[in-house]
C-alpha positions in Angstrom: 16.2 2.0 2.0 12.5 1.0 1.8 10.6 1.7 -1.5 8.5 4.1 0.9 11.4 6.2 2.1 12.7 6.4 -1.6 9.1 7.4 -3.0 9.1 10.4 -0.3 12.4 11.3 -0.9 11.5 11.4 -4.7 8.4 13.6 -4.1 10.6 15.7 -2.2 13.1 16.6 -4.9 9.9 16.7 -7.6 8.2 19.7 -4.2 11.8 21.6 -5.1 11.6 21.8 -8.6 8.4 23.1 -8.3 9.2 25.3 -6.1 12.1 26.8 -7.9 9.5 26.9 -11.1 6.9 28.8 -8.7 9.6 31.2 -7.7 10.8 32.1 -11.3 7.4 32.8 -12.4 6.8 35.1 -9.3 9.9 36.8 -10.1 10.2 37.4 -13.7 6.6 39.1 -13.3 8.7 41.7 -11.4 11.1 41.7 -13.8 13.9 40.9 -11.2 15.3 37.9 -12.2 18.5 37.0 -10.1 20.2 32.9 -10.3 19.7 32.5 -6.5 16.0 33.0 -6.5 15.2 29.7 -8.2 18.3 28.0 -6.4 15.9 29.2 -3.2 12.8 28.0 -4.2 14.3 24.7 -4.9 15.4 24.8 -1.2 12.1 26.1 -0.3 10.2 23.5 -2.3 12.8 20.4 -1.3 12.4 21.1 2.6 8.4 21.6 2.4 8.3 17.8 1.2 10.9 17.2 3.8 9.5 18.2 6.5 5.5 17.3 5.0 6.8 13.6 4.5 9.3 13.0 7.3 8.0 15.4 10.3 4.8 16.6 10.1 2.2 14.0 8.7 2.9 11.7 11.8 2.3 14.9 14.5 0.0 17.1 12.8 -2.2 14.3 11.1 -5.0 14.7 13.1 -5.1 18.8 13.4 -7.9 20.4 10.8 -6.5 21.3 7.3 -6.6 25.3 7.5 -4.1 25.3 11.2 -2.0 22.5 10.1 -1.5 24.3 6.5 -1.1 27.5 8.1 1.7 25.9 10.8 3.3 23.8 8.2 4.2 26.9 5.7 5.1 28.9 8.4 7.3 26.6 10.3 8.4 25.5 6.6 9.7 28.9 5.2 11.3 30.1 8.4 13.0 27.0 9.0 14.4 26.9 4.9 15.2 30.6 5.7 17.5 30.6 8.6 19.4 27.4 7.1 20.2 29.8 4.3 21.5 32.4 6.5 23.0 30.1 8.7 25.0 28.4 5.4 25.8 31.9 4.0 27.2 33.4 7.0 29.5 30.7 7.9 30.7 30.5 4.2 31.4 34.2 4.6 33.1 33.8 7.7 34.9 31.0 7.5 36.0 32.2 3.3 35.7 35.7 3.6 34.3 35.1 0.3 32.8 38.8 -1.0 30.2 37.3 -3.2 28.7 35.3 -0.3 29.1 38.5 2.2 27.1 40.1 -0.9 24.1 37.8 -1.0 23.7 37.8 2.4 23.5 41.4 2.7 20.9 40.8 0.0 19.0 38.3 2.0 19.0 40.9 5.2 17.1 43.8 2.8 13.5 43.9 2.0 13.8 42.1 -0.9 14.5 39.3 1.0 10.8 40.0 2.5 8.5 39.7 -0.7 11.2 36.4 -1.5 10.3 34.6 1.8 6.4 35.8 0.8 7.2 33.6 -2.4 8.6 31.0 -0.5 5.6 30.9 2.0 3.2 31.2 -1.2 5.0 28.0 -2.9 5.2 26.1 0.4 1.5 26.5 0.8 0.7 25.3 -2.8 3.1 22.6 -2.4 1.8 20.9 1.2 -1.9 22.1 -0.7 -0.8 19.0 -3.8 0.8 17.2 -1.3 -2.9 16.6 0.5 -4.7 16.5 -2.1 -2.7 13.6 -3.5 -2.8 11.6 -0.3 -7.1 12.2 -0.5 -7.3 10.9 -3.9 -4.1 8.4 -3.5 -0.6 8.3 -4.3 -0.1 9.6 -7.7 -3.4 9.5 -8.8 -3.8 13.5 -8.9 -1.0 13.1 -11.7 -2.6 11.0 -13.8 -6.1 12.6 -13.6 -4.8 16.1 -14.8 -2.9 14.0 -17.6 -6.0 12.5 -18.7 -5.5 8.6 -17.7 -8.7 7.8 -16.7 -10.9 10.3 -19.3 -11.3 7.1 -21.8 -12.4 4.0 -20.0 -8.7 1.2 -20.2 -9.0 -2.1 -19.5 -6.4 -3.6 -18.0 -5.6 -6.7 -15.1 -5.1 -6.1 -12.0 -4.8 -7.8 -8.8 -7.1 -6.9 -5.9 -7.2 -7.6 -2.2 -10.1 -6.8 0.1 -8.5 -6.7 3.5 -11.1 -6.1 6.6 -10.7 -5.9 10.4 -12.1 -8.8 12.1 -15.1 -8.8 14.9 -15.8 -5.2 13.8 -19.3 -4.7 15.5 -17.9 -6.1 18.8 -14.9 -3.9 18.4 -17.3 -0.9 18.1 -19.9 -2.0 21.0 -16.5 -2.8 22.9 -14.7 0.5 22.7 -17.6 2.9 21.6 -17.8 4.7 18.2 -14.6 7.3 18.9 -12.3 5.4 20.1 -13.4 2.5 17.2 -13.1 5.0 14.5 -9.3 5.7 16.0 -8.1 2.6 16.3 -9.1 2.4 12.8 -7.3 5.1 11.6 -4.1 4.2 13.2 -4.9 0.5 11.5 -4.5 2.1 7.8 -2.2 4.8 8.8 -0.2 1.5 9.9 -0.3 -0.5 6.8 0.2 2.4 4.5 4.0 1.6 4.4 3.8 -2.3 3.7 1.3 -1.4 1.5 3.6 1.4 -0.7 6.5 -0.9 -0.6 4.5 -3.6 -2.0 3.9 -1.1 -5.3 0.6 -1.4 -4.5 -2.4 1.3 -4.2 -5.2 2.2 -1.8 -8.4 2.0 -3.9 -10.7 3.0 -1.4 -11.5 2.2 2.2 -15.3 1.1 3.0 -16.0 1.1 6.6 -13.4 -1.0 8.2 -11.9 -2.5 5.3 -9.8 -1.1 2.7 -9.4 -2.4 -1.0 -6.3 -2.8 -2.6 -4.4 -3.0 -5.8 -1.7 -3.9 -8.5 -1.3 -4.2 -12.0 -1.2 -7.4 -12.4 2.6 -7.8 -13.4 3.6 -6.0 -9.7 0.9 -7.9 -7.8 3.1 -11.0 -8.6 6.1 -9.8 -8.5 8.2 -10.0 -5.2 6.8 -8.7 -2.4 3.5 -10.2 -3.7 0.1 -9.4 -2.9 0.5 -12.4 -0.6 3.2 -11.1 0.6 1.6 -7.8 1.5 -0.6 -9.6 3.6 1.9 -10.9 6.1 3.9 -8.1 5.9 0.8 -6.0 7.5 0.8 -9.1 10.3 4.1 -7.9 10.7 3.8 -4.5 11.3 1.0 -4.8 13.4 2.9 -7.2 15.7 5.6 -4.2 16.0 3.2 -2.0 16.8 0.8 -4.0 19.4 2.2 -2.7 22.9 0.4 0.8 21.0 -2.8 -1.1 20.4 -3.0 -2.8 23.8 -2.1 0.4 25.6 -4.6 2.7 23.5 -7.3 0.0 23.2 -6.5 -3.1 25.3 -6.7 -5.1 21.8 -4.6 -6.1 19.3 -6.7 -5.5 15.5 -6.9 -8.9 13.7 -7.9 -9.1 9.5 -9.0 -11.0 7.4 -8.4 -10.8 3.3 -9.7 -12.3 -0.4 -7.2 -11.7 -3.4 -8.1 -12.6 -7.0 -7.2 -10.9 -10.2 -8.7 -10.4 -13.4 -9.4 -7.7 -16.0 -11.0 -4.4 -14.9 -12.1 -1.4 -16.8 -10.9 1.7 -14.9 -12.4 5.3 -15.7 -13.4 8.5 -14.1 -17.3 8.9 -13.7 -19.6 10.8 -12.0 -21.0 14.5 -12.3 -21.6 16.3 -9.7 -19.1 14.6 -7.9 -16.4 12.5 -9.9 -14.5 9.1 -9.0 -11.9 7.1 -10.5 -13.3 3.8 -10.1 -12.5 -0.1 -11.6 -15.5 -2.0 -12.8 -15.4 -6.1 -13.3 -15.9 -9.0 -12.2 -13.0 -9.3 -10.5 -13.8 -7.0 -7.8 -17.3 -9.1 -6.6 -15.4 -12.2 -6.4 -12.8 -10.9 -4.9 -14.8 -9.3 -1.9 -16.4 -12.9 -1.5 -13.3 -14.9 -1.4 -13.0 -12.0 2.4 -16.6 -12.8 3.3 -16.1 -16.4 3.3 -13.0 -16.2 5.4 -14.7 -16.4 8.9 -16.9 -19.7 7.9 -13.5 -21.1 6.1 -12.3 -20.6 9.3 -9.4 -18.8 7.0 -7.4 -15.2 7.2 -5.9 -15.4 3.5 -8.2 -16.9 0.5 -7.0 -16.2 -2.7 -8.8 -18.2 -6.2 -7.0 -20.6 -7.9 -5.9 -18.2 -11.0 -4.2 -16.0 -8.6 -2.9 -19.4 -7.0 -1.2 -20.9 -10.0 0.2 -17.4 -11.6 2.0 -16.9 -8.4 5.3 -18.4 -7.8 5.7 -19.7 -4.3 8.7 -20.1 -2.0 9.1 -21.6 1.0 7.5 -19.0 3.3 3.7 -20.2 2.6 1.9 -23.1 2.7 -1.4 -23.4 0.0 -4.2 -25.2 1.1 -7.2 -26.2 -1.2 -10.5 -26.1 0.8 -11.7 -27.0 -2.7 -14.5 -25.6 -5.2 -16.6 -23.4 -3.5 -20.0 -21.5 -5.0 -19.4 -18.0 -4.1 -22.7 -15.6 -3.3 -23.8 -14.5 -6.1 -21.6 -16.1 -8.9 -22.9 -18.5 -11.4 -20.0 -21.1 -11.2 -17.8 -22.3 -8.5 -14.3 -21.5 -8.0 -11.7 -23.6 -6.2 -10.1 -21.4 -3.2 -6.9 -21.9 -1.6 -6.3 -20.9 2.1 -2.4 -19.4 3.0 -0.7 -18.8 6.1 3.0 -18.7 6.9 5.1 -21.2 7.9 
């Protein structure tokens, strides 16, 4: 199981708890409290991050919030509903068991009604987190509301500035729609290698997207190195849907360097959780000088010698190089796989 299966599966189980917390609330307001109304909102709150996760972010990705909330919650509640019934009334008919002939007589009265209300109120809440995590970036929601990025941290981190190649002749090629689409389905792609590499999605700027580690995961195995061919992978499993949709197959280029950052949430009017350093500018030169290095993968020579290589790669000094805008040289290694 991939480390992006297991991190949706774990969501899932955190969407029941808090489901079967939303449902005790609604229900002890009412003063009504029975064991299987929590047991249902767990159920509830499980199969909303099933089907979020699993069915529905692929097909209803591109449909606008509001109907694909609506058709989500609806679909969702229904769906965890008759699977109860369905569960109860075999167990009853198969046991004979009175308790179970007892809560589904329960389930068939109109208290069953303002319980699948709850359920569709949850389930709404629920796929409402669920997008407003993937917006601001796997578990960063979390740590804003417990105060992580309030007081400026420094800390090191790796960083990889991956952008799609020939960019404005991909655009004049296939026009500004069908460009901006193949882009999405570019980092809707990646987003996979990119979680089981326990690495995060900055921010995307234009056509490129930035990414990062702590430093101790960035160097762990699957690198950030490895991250990079793992994206050539999946983009090589997926190119009969790029030539078909587009008549071309995406290539990238990246830079990866690390180095100390301080992270913190600014802004006013509109706030950010951003990293500020050094790191970062060099970084995003080490991917501009990729097309003249005649290069896909540069990383700096820190990154280079904290790394430890296996027999997949092969390093290649292109030697000290002045970077734009930095006062001293760095020497720069070019990768590629064996």
């Amino acid at each position: 199981m991939t480390k992006y299966t297991k991190l949706r599966l774990g969501n899932c189980i955190k969407a029941g708890f808090l489901g079967a917390i939303l449902t005790i609330f609604s229900i002890l307001e009412e003063g009504d409290f029975k064991i299987q109304y929590p047991i249902v909102g767990f159920i509830s709150g499980f199969f909303t991050g099933v089907f979020e996760l699993f069915v529905y972010r692929e097909r209803l990705r591109k449909l606008p919030f509001i109907i694909g909330l609506f058709i989500k919650s609806t679909s969702y509640t229904i769906t965890v509903y008759a699977l109860i019934l369905l569960a109860l009334s075999l167990t009853y008919k198969i046991t004979g068991n009175t308790s179970a002939g007892n809560i589904l007589d329960n389930f068939m009265k109109k208290e069953s009604i303002m319980l699948a209300l709850q359920a569709f109120k949850g389930s709404v809440f629920i796929v409402f987190l669920f997008q407003l995590d993937t917006l601001l970036g796997d578990g960063a929601f979390r740590r804003y509301v417990f105060g992580k990025y309030h007081i400026p941290r420094k800390q090191d981190m790796v960083f990889m500035f991956l952008d799609i190649k020939s960019s404005t002749k991909l655009a004049e090629m296939l026009g500004d729609e069908n460009y901006y689409s193949l882009i999405d389905d570019f980092f809707h792609d990646i987003s996979e290698p990119i979680i089981d590499s326990d690495a995060e999605i900055y921010k995307y700027v234009g056509d490129e997207v930035i990414i990062c580690w702590p430093i101790e995961k960035g160097l762990a195995p699957p690198t950030a190195v490895d991250l990079f061919f793992n994206i050539k992978q999946k983009i090589r499993k997926r190119k009969d849907h790029y030539i078909a949709r587009y008549g071309v197959i995406p290539e990238f280029k990246a830079g990866i360097h690390e180095g100390s950052v301080i992270s913190a949430l600014i802004g006013d009017i509109r706030k950010e959780i951003v990293y500020n350093g050094d790191v970062l500018n060099t970084t995003a030169r080490l991917q501009e000088i990729c097309n003249e290095q005649q290069a896909e993968l540069l990383i700096s020579d820190s990154l280079y010698h904290k790394l430890k290589w296996t027999g997949r790669y092969t390093a290649q000094s292109l030697g000290v190089v002045q970077l734009k805008g930095k006062l001293k040289p760095i020497e720069v290694f070019s990768i590629n796989e064996h």
